[in-house]
Steps between C-alpha positions, in 0.01 A plus 500: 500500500633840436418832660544822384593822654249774371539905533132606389414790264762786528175791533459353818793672689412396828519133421886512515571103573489157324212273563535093437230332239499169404642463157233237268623173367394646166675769531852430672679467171413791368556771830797664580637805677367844324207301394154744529241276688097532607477411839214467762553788766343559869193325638291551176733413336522765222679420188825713480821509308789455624856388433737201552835559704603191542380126480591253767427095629446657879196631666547816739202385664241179500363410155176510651512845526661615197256528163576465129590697238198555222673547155754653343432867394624452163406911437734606748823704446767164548786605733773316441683289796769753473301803537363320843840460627579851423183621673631317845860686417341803491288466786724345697842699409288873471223440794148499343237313444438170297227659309716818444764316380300268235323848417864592410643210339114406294540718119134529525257517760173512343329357234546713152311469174680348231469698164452256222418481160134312278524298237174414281578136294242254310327207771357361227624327149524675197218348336258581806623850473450537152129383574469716808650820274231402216182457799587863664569661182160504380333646831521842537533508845828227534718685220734549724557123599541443196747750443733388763460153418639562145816712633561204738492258202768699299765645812433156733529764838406861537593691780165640736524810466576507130208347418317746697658807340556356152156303432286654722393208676391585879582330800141330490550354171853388628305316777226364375731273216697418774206344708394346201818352516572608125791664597739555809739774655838421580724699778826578512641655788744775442721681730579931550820526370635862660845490242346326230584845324861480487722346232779223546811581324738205388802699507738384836746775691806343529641523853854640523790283670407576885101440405588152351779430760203513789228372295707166437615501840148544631329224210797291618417531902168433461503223266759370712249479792596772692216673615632750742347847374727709272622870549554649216625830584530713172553913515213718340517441133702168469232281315346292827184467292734340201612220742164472616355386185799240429426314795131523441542347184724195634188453736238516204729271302424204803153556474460700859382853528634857663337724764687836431400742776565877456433740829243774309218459312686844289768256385265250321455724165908464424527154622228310339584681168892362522351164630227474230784616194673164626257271621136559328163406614643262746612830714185659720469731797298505805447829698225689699414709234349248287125460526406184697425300206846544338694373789268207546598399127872548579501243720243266318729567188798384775326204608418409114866542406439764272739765672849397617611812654285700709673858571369737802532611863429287820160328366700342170669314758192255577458401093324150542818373275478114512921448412632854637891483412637906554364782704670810421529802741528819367658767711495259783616826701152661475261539833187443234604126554356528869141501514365781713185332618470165651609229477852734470723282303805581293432344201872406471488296785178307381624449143814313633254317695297399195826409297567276754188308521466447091919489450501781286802776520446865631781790304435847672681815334585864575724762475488569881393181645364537855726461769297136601561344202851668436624357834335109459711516200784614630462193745454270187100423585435699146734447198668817424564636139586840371471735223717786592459682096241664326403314178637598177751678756357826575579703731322559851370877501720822685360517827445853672456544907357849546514627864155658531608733779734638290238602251269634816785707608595644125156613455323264340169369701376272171464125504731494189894573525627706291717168363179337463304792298842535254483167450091458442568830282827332267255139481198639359731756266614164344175345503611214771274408781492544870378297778453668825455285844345570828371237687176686644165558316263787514597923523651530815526272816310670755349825560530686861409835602800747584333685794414201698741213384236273494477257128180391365481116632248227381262439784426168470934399417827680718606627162538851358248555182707524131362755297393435159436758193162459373332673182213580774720607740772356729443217768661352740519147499584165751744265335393261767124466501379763235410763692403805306447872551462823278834707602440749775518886442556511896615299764274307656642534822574832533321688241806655345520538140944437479419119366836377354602207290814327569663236303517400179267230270496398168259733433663783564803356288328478211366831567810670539687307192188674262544875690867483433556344172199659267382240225633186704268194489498332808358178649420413819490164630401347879210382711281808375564490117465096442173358675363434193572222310711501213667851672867352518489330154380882367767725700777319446443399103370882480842563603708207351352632187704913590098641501667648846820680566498396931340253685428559864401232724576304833745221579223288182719725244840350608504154494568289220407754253698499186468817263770532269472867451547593876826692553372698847366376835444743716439379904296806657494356883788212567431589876134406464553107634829596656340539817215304573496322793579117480857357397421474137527883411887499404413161286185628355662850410819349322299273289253763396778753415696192366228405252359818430850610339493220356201612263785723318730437177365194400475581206813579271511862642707531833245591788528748785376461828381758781450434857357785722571477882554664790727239639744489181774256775257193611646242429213315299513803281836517420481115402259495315629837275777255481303201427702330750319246588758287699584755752182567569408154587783510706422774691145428545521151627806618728122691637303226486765278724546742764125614551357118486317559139362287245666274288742474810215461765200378422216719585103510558260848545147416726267775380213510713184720430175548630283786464477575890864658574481381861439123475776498208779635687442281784426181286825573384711562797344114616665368191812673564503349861379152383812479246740663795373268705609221284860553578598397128898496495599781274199649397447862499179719508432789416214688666194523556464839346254663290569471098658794318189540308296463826146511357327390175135564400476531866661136578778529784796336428785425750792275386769241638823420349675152553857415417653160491795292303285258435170573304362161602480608872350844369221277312436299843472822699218585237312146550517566865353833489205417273444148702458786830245756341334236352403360914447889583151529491527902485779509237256295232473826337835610446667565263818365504774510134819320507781634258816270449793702443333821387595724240417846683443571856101576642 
């Protein structure tokens, strides 16, 4: 007798454990982990779907008591055995839920209507159809019958809707010679293609001698059967992509397929264009800006074997592939790899996991890897391989540190140097174009009054409000929970009417870029300017195509971007992430400023680069000018070792929120004691304090930080903590998030 271990249907959240059923005689050769069952549920037992985790010869309680399972829902979104396992990774290794996890790890969670095309054929033989055409053709009122049965004689199938729009037949003559059974419709499904524009092109880049050098090397690992993940650690412009595609098509060649994951939706347009050029139709994309129906059909096309490389950000990485062989990561470096909601897991971590379970290799690239993944390789866990020149051996772009106080104190209060605005000036004289960075969206970052002091704050988050030009007039906006408000005239607190704006947006960039330099065409691109769909694809081929001079956006503009006729990069701001408070802010600035730059001279003009601060000596900044990448690693995990910091300690944030500020902060300082009291050698904590950002849409949050060697004993700390509030009767509410060596402080 076998038993099987049953999660039921993921909508119902609060269900979050396995239940044993009795697997059928009938049916135990034909179940198996993944599998989507109907199941009788609770004392009425209610016919629900569920699905198998596991199947199993023991009972985990008496037969007698345990009930069987009804069918197989053969309707059901399959999730393969693998996606299970990495649904307990995830909620094991990241702290949520089972039904969060399978949420996560399930390409589609509700049922979607297939489009599909009609087919009209002949049910009858010629001869009866000849008779039939003859009968309606001399009634007045059957013409049409008769009309469709002779174009059915002569083209053997006619599409539905042809016949409606050619012949004129309606949908009632369609039906009533099909329930006469003279003839019958035929369906074929057919699937949303969202690239089925583009065009492959035969013609194959040939790598240089350092491309080939680590493709071999790489083909020659893997095949080898070493699966530890590759580095491949390759400056701005040295043909990563080019490498990419060689080992791609060694995997294609063995009949498996590629996940390629890129951190921003933005970067899809250029990559899916190279990737289609070389591969065809069996190259797709999956992203949240395609309509529910196409990304159902991604994955069906998947699961059919249509599509062999699925390219896009964290979701591509749960393709239902049945013989997944690669998984590339594209700018491993980038934070958009770490989901910000839960379950919060870095989707570098889970697709080693996933290679792991199906055998398949894992090659992650970047120009300025993150300090993690530089360091495991530096250890030998990752295979390490470099590509320390520019293809077709450019030249990296001049590099420019202006001292911003400087500029203050020779009289010039603008956002743009004077080296900037000569260069922006010589650029569009000789009809090159500009990209110009900041990495913060809207007009200016907060507005306060200069009487009082006080800034215009959301209510409901503990954030200052951004302001935002409008063509009806200036708001001021919550980045948090969406807050809005027409700009005051006054203060609201004291009535004065000395309302300043400080700081600096995109907004006002683009603003200031058209005021200086008359006749420029500028584009803007971040949060604001692409919500629709279809709004990165138009930017950036609006300005691929030089129908703009500059394009102005957030840290979306400078990653992966490759325009050839870009010989300026100006960085407004390099202080912007300099400071923010968690022990990421030197590694996030250098690998903006490091990649940004990088956007310049790739083309066969030599690029220039500008970087505006008012801290012209940290050390991040100077490295990165430099593109220095090796001293900078140095220095920052010389940091890391001294201040107990992730990838040398493990470490673990407890964010607990409620939306009554009282019982949060004390729920949280009985954590704290519970895991003090636990006397764990070597573990530090952190807290309890309140969270940085101490309120959103008027949710408390207060926050503990653990620190240990060993992750494992982080994980257990978790277990225990969850196994406590869950025997709390008062703490059944709370909200509790667990976040496994997190990317930015709370």
């Amino acid at each position: 007798m076998k038993f099987a271990g049953i999660i039921v249907d993921i909508s119902h959240e609060s269900l979050d454990r396995t239940f044993q059923y009795i697997v059928p005689d009938e049916l135990c050769d034909r179940v198996r982990p993944g599998m989507g069952v109907v199941i009788p549920f609770g004392k009425g037992n209610k016919k629900i779907n569920g699905y198998i985790t596991e199947i199993t010869d023991k009972p985990e309680i008496a037969i007698e008591r345990l009930k069987y399972i009804e069918s197989i829902n053969e309707k059901n979104v399959q999730i393969e055995s693998v996606l299970i396992s990495l649904a307990e990774y995830i909620k094991e290794r990241y702290g949520c839920t089972m039904n969060k996890a399978l949420k996560t790890v399930i390409p589609v969670k509700e049922s979607i209507k297939s489009k599909e095309k009609k087919y009209l054929t002949l049910n009858v033989s010629e001869k009866e159809a000849y008779e039939l055409y003859d009968k309606y053709s001399d009634r007045k009122n059957t013409l049409s019958r008769a009309k469709l049965i002779l174009e059915l004689i002569n083209t053997d199938e006619m599409e539905y809707n042809m016949a409606i729009s050619k012949l004129s037949v309606s949908d009632s003559v369609i039906k009533a010679l099909c329930k006469a059974s003279i003839i019958k419709i035929n369906r074929t499904e057919i699937y949303r293609n969202p690239v089925g524009n583009l065009k492959q092109d035969d013609a194959k880049i040939e790598l240089n001698i350092d491309q080939k050098y680590v493709s071999d090397r790489i083909i020659k690992s893997i095949d080898g059967g070493d699966l530890r993940p590759k580095l491949i650690f390759g400056i701005t412009g040295s043909g990563k992509t080019e490498v990419y595609m060689e080992i791609i098509e060694n995997t294609i060649k063995k009949g498996q397929e590629v996940i390629v994951l890129i951190p921003e939706i933005s970067l899809t347009f250029q990559t899916i264009k190279r990737f289609y050029k070389r591969f065809g139709n069996i190259v797709s994309i999956i992203n949240s800006k395609l309509s529910k129906g196409e990304r159902y059909d991604q994955f069906q096309r998947a699961k059919n074997g249509d599509v062999k490389i699925m390219i896009g950000p964290r979701s591509a990485l749960f393709t239902p592939f049945n013989n997944l062989g690669l998984i590339i990561i594209d700018e491993e470096h980038e934070g958009a790899y770490k989901s910000d909601s839960v379950p919060k897991y870095h989707a570098r971590d889970v697709a080693i996991k996933r290679a792991e379970l199906t055998g398949a290799a894992v090659v992650l690239g970047s120009a300025t890897p993150s300090v993690s993944t530089y360091y495991k390789a530096q250890k030998g866990e990752y295979e390490l391989y470099k590509l320390e020149k520019r293809a077709n051996n450019l030249s990296l772009p001049d590099v420019d540190i202006v001292d911003m106080r400087q500029e203050l104190e020779s009289g010039n209060k603008d956002i743009f140097s004077n080296r900037l605005k000569s260069l922006i000036a010589d650029r569009l004289n000789k009809k090159e174009q500009i990209m110009l960075f900041i990495n913060r969206r809207g007009y200016s970052s907060f507005v306060s009054c200069r009487k009082c002091g006080k800034s215009i704050k959301c209510p409901h988050c503990d954030v200052t409000l951004t302001l935002h030009r409008r063509r009806g007039g200036d708001v001021l906006s919550c980045h948090y929970c969406g807050y809005q408000i027409d700009s005051p005239k006054t203060c609201p607190v004291c009535q004065s009417k000395y309302i300043g704006k400080f700081g600096t947006g995109t907004e006002k960039v683009a603003e200031r870029i058209e005021e200086e330099f008359k006749g420029v065409r500028v584009l803007r691109m971040d949060m604001d300017t692409t919500r629709e769909k279809g709004s990165y694809e138009s930017i950036l081929s609006e300005f691929e195509s030089g129908s703009a001079d500059v394009l102005v956006g957030t840290q979306m503009i400078v990653k992966g971007h490759d325009f050839s006729n870009v010989t300026l990069v100006g960085i407004i701001a390099a202080d912007i992430s300099l400071y923010a408070s968690d022990y990421m802010a030197a590694e996030r600035t250098f690998c903006l400023l490091t990649q940004a730059a990088g956007r310049a001279g790739r083309g066969n003009i030599p690029g220039n680069v500008v970087i505006q601060t008012y801290n012209p000596d940290e050390k991040c900044i100077v490295y990165s000018a430099n593109q220095d990448y090796e001293k900078f690693f140095e220095n920052e995990i010389a940091y890391r070792k001294l201040m107990t910091y992730p990838p040398v300690y493990d470490m673990m944030a407890i964010l607990i929120t409620d939306k009554n500020e009282e019982f949060a902060m004390n729920a949280t300082i009985d954590i704290a004691n519970r895991i003090e009291k636990s006397n764990i050698e070597n573990l530090r904590i952190i807290g309890p304090s309140k969270a940085a950002v101490s309120k959103i849409n008027d949710v408390y949050r207060n926050v503990i930080y653990l620190k240990h060697e060993d992750g494992d004993t982080l994980i257990k700390v978790k277990n225990a903590i969850l196994k406590y509030i869950g025997m709390v009767e008062r703490y059944k509410k709370l909200q509790i998030q667990f976040d496994f060596n997190p990317m930015s402080l709370y």
